[in-house]
N, C-alpha and C positions, 0 to 999 in steps of 0.2 A: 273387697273395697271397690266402689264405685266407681266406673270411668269417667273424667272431668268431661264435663261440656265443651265440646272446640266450637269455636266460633263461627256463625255459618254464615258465608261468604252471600253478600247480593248476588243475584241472579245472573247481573248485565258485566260483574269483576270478571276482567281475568286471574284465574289463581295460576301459581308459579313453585315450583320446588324441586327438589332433588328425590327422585324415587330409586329403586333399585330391581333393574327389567331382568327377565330369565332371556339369555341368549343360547346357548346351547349347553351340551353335558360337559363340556369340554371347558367352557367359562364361567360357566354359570349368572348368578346374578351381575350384572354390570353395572354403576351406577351412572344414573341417566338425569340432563334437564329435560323436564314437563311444564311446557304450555295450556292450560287451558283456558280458549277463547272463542265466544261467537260459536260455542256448542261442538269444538274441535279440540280433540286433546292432541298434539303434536311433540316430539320429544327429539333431543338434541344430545350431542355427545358431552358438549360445552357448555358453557352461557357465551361464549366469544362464537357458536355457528348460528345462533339466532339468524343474526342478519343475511346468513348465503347459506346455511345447508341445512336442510328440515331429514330426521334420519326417519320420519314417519309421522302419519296423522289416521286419524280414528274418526268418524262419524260418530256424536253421541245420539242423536235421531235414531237410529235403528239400533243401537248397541246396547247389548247385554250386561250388567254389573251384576259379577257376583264374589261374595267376598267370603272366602277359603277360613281360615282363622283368623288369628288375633292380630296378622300384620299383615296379612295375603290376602290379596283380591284377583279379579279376573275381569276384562275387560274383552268382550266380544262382539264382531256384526255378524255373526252366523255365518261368514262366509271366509275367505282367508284369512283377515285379520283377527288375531286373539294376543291380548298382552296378559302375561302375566308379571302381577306386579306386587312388589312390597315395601313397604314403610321401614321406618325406624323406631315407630315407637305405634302401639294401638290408640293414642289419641292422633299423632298423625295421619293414621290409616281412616279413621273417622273422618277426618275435616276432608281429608280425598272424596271420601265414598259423597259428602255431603255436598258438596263443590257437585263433581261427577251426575250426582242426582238432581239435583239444581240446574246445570246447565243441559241434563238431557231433556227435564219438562220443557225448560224455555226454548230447545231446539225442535221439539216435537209441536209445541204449540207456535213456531213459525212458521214451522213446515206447512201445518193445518190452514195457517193461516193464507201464507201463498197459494196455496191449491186453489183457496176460498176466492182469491182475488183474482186467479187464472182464468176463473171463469165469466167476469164481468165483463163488459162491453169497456172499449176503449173511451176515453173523455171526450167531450165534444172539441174539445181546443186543441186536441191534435190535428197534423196535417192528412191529408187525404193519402199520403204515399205512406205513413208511419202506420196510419187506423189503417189501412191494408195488408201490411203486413203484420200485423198485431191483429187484427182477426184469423186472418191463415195460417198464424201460428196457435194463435188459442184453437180454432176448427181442426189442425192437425193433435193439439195435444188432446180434444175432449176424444176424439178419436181413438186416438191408442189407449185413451183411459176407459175407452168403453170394450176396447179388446182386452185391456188386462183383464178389467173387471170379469169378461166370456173366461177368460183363461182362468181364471178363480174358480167362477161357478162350475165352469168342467173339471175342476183339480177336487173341487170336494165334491161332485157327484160317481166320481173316478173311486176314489175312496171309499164312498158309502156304497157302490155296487162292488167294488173291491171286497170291502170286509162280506158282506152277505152273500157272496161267490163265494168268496172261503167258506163261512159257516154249513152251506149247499153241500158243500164237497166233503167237509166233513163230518156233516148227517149222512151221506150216501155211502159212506163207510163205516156207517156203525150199523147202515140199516138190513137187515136180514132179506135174501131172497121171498118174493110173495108177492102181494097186492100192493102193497106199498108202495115198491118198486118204481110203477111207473110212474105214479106221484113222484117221487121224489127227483125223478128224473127229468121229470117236467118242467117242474121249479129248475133244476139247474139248469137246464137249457135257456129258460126266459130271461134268468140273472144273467146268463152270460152274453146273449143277447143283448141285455140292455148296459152289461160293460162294454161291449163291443161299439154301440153305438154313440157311446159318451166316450167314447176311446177316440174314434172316427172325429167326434165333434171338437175334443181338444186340439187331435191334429190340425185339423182344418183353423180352426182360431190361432192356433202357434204359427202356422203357414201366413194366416193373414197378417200376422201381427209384424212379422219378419218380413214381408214386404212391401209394408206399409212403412216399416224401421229404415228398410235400405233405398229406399224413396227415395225420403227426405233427407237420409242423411250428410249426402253428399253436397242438398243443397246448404244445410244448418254450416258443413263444413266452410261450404266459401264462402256465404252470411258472416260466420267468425273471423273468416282471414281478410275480409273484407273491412270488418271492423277495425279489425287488429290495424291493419293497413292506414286505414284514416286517424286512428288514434297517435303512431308515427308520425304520419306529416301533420297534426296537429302540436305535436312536440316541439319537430324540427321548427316549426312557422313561430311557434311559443318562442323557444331560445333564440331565434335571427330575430324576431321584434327586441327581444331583452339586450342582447347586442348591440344591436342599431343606437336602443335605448340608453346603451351605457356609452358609446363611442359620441353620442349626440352630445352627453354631460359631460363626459371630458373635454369635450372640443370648446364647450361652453366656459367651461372652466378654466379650459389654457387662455379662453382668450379677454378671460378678467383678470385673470394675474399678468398676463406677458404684456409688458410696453410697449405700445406700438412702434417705438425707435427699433425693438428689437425684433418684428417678426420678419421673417423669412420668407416668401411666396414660396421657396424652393421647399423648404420646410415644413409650409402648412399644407401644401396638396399632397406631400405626401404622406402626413399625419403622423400619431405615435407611432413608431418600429418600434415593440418591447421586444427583450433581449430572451435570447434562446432558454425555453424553458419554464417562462413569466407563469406564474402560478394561477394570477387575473384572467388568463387567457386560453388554457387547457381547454379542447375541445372532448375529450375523448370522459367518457367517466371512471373514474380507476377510486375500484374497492378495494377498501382497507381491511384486508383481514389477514389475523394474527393467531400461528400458533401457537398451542398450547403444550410446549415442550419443559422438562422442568427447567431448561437454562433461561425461561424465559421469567422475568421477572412480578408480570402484571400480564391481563388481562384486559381486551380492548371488545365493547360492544357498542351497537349502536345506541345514539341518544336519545330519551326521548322525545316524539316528535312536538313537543312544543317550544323545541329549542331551536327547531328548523322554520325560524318567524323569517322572511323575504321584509328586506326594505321596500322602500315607497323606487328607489333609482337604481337601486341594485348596481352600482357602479365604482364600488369599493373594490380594492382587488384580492389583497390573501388576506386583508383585513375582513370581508363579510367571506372569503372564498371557505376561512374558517373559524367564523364563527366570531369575529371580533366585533363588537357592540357597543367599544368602550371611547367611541365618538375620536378616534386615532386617524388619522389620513391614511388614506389606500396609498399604497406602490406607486399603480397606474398613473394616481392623482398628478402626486408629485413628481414621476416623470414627465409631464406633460407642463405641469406650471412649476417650471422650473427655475430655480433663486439668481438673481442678476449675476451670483458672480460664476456660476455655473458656464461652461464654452458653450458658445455657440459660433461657428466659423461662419464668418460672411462670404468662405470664400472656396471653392468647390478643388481639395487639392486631391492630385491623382494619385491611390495607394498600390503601394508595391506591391506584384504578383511576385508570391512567394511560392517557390518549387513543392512541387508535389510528389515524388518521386526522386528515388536512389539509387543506383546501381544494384541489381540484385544480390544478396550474401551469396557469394562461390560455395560451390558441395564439394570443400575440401575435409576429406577422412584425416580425421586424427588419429597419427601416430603415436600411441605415447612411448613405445623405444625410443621412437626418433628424437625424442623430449630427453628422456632419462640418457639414453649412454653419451649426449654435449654435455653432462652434468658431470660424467664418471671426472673424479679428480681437483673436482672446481670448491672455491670456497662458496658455503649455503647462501652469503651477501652475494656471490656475484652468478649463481642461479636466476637467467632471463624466463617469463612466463610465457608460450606465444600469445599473439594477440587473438588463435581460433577460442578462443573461450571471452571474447570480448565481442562487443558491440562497438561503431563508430561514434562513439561520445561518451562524455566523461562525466565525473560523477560532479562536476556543475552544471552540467546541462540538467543531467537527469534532476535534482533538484531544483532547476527552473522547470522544470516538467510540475510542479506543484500548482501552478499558475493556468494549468489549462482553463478552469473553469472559473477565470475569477468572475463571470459574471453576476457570479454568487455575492462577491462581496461587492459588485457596484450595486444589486438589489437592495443590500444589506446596511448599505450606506444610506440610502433614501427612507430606511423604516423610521417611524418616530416611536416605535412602540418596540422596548429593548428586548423583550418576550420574543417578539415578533423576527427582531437582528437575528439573535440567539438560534433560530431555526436553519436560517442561512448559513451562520458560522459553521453551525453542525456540518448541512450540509455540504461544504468547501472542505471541512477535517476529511470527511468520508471521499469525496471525490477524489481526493488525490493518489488515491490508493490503485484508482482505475486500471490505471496503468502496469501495473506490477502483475499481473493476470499472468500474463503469455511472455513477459519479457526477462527470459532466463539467462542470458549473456550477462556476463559482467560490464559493466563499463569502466573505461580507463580511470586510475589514480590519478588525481592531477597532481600538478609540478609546484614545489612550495611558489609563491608568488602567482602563479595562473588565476586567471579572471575568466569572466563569462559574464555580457552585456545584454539583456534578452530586451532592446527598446522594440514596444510598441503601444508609443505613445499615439502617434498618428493613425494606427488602426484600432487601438483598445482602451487605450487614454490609460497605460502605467506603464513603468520603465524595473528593470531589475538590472541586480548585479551581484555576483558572487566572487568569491576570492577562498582561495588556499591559504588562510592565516596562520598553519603551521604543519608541522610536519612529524615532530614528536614530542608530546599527540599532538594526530591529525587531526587539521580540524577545517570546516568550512563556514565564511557567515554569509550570511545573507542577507539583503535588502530589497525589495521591493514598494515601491510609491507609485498613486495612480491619483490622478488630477480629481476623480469621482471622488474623493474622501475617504480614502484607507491606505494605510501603512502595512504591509505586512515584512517581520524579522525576524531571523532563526539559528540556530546554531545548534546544530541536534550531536548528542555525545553519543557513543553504543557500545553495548557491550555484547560480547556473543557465546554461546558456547555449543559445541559439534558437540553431538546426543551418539555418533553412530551412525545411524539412519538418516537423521536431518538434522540442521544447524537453527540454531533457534536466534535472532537479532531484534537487541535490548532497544531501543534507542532512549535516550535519558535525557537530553535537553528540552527545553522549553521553545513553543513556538507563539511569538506576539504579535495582534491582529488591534490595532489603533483607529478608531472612525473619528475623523477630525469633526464634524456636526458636533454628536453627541457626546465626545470623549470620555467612551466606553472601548476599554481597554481587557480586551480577551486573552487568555493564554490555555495551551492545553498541551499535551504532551502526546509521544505516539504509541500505538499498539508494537504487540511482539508479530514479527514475521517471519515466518518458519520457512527454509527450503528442505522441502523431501527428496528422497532416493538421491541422496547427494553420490554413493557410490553406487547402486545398482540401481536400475530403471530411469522412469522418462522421470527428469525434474518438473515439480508443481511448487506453487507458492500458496502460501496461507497465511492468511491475518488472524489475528488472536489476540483477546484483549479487554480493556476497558480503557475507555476518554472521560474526562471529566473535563469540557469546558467552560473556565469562569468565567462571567464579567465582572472584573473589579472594583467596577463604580457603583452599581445597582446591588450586586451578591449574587445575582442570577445565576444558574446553573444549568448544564446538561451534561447527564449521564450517559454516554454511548456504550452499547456491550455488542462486541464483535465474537459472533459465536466461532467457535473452532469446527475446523470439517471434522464428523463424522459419519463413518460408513453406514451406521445404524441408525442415524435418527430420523426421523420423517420428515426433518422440517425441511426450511430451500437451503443450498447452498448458499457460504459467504452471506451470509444475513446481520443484518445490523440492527439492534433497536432502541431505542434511546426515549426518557423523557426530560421536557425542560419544566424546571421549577421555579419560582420564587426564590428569597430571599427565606422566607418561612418558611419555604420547603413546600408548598401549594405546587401539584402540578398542572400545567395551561396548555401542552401540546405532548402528542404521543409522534413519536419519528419511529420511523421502519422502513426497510430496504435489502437492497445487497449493493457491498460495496463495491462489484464491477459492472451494476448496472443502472440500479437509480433510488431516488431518498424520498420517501412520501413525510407528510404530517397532515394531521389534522388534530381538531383542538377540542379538549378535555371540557366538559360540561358539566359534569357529576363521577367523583372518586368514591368508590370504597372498598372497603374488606370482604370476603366473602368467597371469592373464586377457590379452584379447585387449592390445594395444599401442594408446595413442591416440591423438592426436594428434602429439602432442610427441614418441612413440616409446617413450614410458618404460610397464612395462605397466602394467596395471591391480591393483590393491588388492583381490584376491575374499573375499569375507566369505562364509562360511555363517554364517547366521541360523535363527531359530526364528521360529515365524509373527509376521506381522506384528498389530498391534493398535491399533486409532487411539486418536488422542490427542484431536484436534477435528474438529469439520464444522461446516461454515458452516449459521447458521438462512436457511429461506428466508425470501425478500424477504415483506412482507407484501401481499394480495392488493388488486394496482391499483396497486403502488407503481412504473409508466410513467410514473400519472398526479402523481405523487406525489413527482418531483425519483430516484427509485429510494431514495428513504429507507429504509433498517431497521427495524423495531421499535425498537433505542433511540432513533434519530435522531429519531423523529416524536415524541416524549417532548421532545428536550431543549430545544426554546421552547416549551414549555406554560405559560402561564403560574402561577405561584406566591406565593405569601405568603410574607413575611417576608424573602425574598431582599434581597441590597444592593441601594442605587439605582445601583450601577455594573452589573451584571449583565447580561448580555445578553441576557436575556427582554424587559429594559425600553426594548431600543433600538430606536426608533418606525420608521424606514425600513425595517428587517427586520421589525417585525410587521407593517408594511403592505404590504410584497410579499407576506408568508404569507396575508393577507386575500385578495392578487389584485388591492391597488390599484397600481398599480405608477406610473402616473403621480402619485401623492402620494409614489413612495417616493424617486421621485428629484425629488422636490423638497423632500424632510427630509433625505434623505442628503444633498444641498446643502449645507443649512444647516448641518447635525452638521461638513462638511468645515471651512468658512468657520471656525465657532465653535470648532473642535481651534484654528485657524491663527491666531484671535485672541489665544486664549490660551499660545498657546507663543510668539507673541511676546512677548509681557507676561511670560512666564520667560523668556524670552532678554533680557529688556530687565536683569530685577533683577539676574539673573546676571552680564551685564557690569557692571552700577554696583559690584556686590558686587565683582567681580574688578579694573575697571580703575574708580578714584573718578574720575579725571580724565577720562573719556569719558562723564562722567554728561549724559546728555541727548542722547548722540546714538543713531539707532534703526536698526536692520539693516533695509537694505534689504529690502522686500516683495517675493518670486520671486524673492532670491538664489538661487545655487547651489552646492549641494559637491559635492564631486567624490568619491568614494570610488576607492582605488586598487587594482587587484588584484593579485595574488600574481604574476601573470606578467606582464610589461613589455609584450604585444602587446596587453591586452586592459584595457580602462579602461571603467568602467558610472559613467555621470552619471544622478545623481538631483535632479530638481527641488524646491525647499525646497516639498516641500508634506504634507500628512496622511496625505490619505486617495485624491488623484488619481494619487500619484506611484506608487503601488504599482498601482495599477489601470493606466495606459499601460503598465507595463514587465511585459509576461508573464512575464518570466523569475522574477520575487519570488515571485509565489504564485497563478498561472491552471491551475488544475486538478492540480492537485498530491496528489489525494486527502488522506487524513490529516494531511499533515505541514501545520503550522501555518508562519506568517511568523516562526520565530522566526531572531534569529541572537545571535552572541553580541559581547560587548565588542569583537571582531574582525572584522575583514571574512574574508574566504573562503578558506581555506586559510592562515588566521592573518595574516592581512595588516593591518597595524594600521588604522583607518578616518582618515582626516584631515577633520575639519569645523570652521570658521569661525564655527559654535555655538558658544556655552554653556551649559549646560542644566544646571539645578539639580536637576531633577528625579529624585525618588525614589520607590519603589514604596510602596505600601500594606503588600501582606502578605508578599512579600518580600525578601531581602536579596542584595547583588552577594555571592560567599565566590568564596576559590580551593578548585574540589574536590579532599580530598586522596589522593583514590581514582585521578583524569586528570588532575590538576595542568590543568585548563580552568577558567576563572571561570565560575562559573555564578548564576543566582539558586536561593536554597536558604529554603522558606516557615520564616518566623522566628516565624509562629503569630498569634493573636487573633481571628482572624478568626469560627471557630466559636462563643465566647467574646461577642463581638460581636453573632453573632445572635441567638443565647439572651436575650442581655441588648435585643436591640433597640435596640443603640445604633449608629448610625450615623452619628454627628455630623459623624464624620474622613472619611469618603469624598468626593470630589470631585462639583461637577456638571456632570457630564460631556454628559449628554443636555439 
């Protein structure tokens, strides 16, 4: 049967496919992407190293094809490079060979051609210093090309007295003693003679040729770095005009939309400040590349470049920074021409310098006898935890730790383009995580009723607030509002379970993210976070997971996949990658990172199937992209923060103490400022008392509770170190918690030892919706907010019902409990 015709490619195409390269005896064939382009075959591990890693190229100009059987070919320059290579099928191997042979003519016949033009005189319309050196370069090259040429003609006259010396030598050993003799020996003598002299000749042309080579070559050398050099600062001079360029049209722009009632002098000299990070404004170039491990789900290469078309003003910011063309307003834009009811302060107020710096953590050795034998005899309720396995702050601070980066969401707020929000939201999910890296302490349990105020409103423009709205189950809510247009509120549930080795923490609730503009309404939920070598070795933390961010208005989505560490795989540590899609499931931006250091995107041009196969077998998703552009980077730690618990820059801030704050507050709870002092043996013996005086008084509301509930049991008292049982969702697995405060959550690692960010909260449910059963009654009700069903997750949540702010203006505190 005949082989089918393949199809033979133009001359001037690049061809593209997958071949399969011999690498050694030990791997054998591999399979490889192949480039051929512009008479260069080049090959790749990937189609995602196209754009950074080239694993080899071939000269087809001087290269050998020769083709082995019906799928094997061979690929040679006579000198070290030789591929061998095979197809999948003998018509594949055809359209190779036919490509292959096609681009070697048109390589060979440029080649020809440039020699041809090497040697012409330079044009009259060049300058007199350009035709100078383009003569001196053409007189240097006819030069060496007339020494090759010598080196040629002595290489085949070498040869041709070569072989006739041989044949001499081997007539004078067949030939018999006589007359002949001297003939014979005649002749060899002249032959060798005249190899000798074309011997002498080569040398002397090799000798010339080589320093004639090592001349110039030093000059060609700094001729290229020389170039190189100019083409740099022709770069650098490119992008400072394109800046100018775009800083000109903002400027232009702010001052057709702002009313002149409202401009500033203080304000306008000293221009846009965009906030840490602005994607509009990245100086640095940061490539996007993505590996190709099987947890990964898709496939990222570059676009093609006719998607890389420059506006006429180029002064768009992550809208043209990635690729957006869909006539949406830039970032930049609209911070600059910014809406009347937007603040602008007429009036220059002084902001508070906030402490930098803590007392160093004490190098006190834990005892753990010293621990166990104050236990020998004690009820498991009234077992105190010390405070060395804490941190000074509590598990509301650390959940206002979620807020380092909201600059994310004031960007987020200015997008008109939901697509566009939707990448900030991402990254603001990922950012929070930062923190949980290095910070292995536990933080304290707060006290039912304790609060936490984190205003900074006058340096950031949002206020937060947190509250302990119960105790069992624990739970914490939270609110967050910022004058920029976003609401953020939370109340995360969790569930946990100790493996042995490490402890694994569920969190289950929903976190909601509100942009008053647009109202688009995000929610997303958190990954699992693992603490390792819980009993032997140094403790590490690790994220693991998937996100699914929605916006409820539009349908919009992103997917984030938080890979889990392992030891074996090549890819980076803590890496995160995510796409956002449509509504139809179209994807517009590819996200990628690690979440303890920083979150790129850049935006999808062209999707499809075709990448390598992963795991599962099903292939991969290849997106070409346009460069990537980040969105966050982590702030470094501040300097000493070893000594320092690894606190952030906010975190050393948020027990500083304050005025005016509630008396529930947790700047005011004495145990935590006394380990922050370094007295630690005071601290556990206030955290004592704080436990003791919770558990006095939640009985005294268990007590009214019941009379309230049952009149006829008036007077009788629940047992002291009762016990409930909470049930879980799976029949194999039941977690008993001791009726206690503040010890019960301390024995049980699983609740909240090292959990980074995520707070003790859970919700009206036990763990995977499993309803809680307790033997309690408990009256109790929150301060600042209220139980609601949300109607966004149909979850109960607490949702802040308000006054608080209200409250402290007024200085009235009267209603808050004494809790300390």
């Amino acid at each position: 049967m005949s082989e089918p015709k393949a199809p033979t490619p133009a001359p001037g195409d690049t061809y593209k496919g997958w071949l399969f390269k011999w690498t050694n005896y030990i791997k054998g064939y591999q399979r490889r992407w192949f480039v051929l382009s512009n008479g260069l075959l080049s090959y790749y591990r990937t189609q995602a190293e196209m754009g950074h890693t080239c694993r080899g190229t071939i000269n087809l100009a001087t290269a050998n094809i020769a083709v082995e059987d019906s799928c094997n070919f061979v690929i040679s320059n006579g000198g070290t490079q030789t591929y061998h290579l095979k197809a999948s099928s003998e018509v594949e191997r055809q359209r190779w060979i036919t490509a292959l042979e096609l681009a070697k003519a048109k390589a060979f016949r440029m080649q020809a051609e440039s020699d041809d033009s090497g040697d012409d005189s330079t044009s009259p319309g060049a300058g007199q210093g350009a035709g100078s050196r383009n003569s001196e370069v053409q007189s240097t090259l006819r030069t060496l090309g007339s020494k090759v040429e010598d080196l040629s003609t002595c290489n085949d006259l070498i040869a041709k007295h070569g072989s006739a010396l041989q044949r001499s030598l081997s007539e004078l050993e067949g030939v018999r003693l006589g007359g002949e003799t001297s003939e014979k020996i005649r002749q060899v003598t002249e032959r060798a003679t005249l190899f000798r002299i074309t011997s002498n000749a080569m040398i002397n042309a090799c000798r010339d040729f080589l320093a004639l080579a090592q001349a110039h070559s030093k000059r060609w050398q700094k001729a290229l770095q020389a170039e190189r050099e100019q083409r740099v600062r022709l770069e650098e001079t490119l992008e400072q005009l394109a800046k100018q360029h775009n800083h000109l049209e903002r400027a232009f722009r702010g001052a057709t939309v702002l009313p002149p009632s409202q401009s500033n002098p203080a304000i306008d000299s000293k221009g846009p400040v965009p906030g840490k990070g602005d994607v509009s404004d990245e100086d640095e170039e940061n490539e996007f590349f993505d590996a190709c491990e099987d947890v990964q789900e898709f496939i990222t290469v570059p676009a093609d470049p006719k998607y890389h078309r420059r506006s006429g003003s180029n002064v768009s910011g992550i809208s043209s920074e990635l690729g957006m063309d869909d006539g949406t307003t830039s970032l930049d834009e609209q911070s600059l021409a910014s809406s009347p009811e937007s603040p602008q302060s007429q009036e220059v107020v002084p902001v508070r310098k906030r402490r930098s710096r803590i007392p160093d953590k004490p190098n006190y050795s834990l005892n753990l006898w010293s621990i166990m034998k104050n236990c020998i005899g004690k009820e498991l309720s009234k077992i105190p935890m010390p405070v060395n396995f804490n941190e000074p702050l509590s598990m509301l601070q650390r959940l206002s730790e979620d807020l380092e980066y909201y600059e994310l969401l004031d960007r987020g707020a200015k997008c008109q383009s939901s697509l566009e929000q939707m990448c900030y939201v991402a990254a603001f999910t990922v950012s929070s995580y930062s923190t949980t890296v290095h910070r292995t302490g536990k933080p304290f349990n707060p006290l039912l009723g304790e609060t936490f105020e984190l205003d900074r409103m006058q340096e950031s423009g949002y206020r937060s607030l947190c509250e302990q709205v119960s105790h069992h189950p624990p739970a914490a809510a939270h609110h967050a509002i910022s004058e920029r247009g976003w609401t953020l509120r939370q109340e995360i549930a969790l569930a946990s379970k100790f493996r042995g080795k490490y402890l694994s923490i569920m969190p289950l609730g929903s976190i909601h993210c509100i942009f008053e503009k647009s109202n688009n309404h995000y929610t997303w939920k958190k990954v699992t976070t693992t603490v390792h070598n819980i009993i032997v070795g140094k403790l590490w933390i690790d994220q693991s997971g998937e996100i699914d961010v929605v916006n409820h208005r539009t349908g919009d989505r992103c997917h984030l996949k938080f890979a889990p560490y392992s030891y074996f795989s090549r890819d980076v540590a803590r890496k995160v990658t995510g796409v956002v899609t449509d509504k139809n499931g179209k994807a517009h931006y590819v996200l990628s990172g690690t979440w303890d250091e920083k979150m790129e995107c850049s935006r999808v041009m062209q999707s499809s199937r075709g990448g390598e196969n992963g795991a599962d077998g099903r292939q991969k998703t290849v997106y070409q992209t346009l460069k990537a552009k980040e969105l966050w980077r982590k702030t470094p730690l501040p300097e000493g923060a070893e000594n320092m618990y690894y606190f952030s820059t906010l975190a050393l801030t948020l027990n500083e103490p304050e005025e005016g704050i509630a008396p529930t507050d947790s700047r005011r709870r004495p145990d935590q400022r006394l380990m922050e002092q370094g007295r630690w043996e005071e601290a556990n013996a206030e955290k004592q008392r704080l436990e003791e005086k919770q558990r006095t008084t939640r009985r005294e509301r268990e007590r009214e509770a019941n009379r309230t509930a049952n009149p006829a049991e008036e007077g009788k008292e629940p047992a002291d170190g009762a016990e409930e049982v909470e049930i879980a969702s799976e029949p194999s697995e039941t977690t008993y918690k001791t009726d206690t405060d503040e010890t019960s959550s301390d024995l049980s690692l699983s609740t909240e030892t090292l959990h980074g960010s995520y707070p003790p909260a859970y919700s009206m449910e036990g763990p995977y919706g499993a309803p809680v059963k307790s033997g309690h009654h408990d009256n109790y009700k929150s301060m600042w907010f209220e139980q609601q069903v949300d109607p966004m997750t149909g979850e109960p949540t607490h949702i802040y019902r308000g006054g608080y702010w209200e409250a402290k203006e007024q200085g009235d505190w009267d209603s808050c409990p004494n809790i300390f």
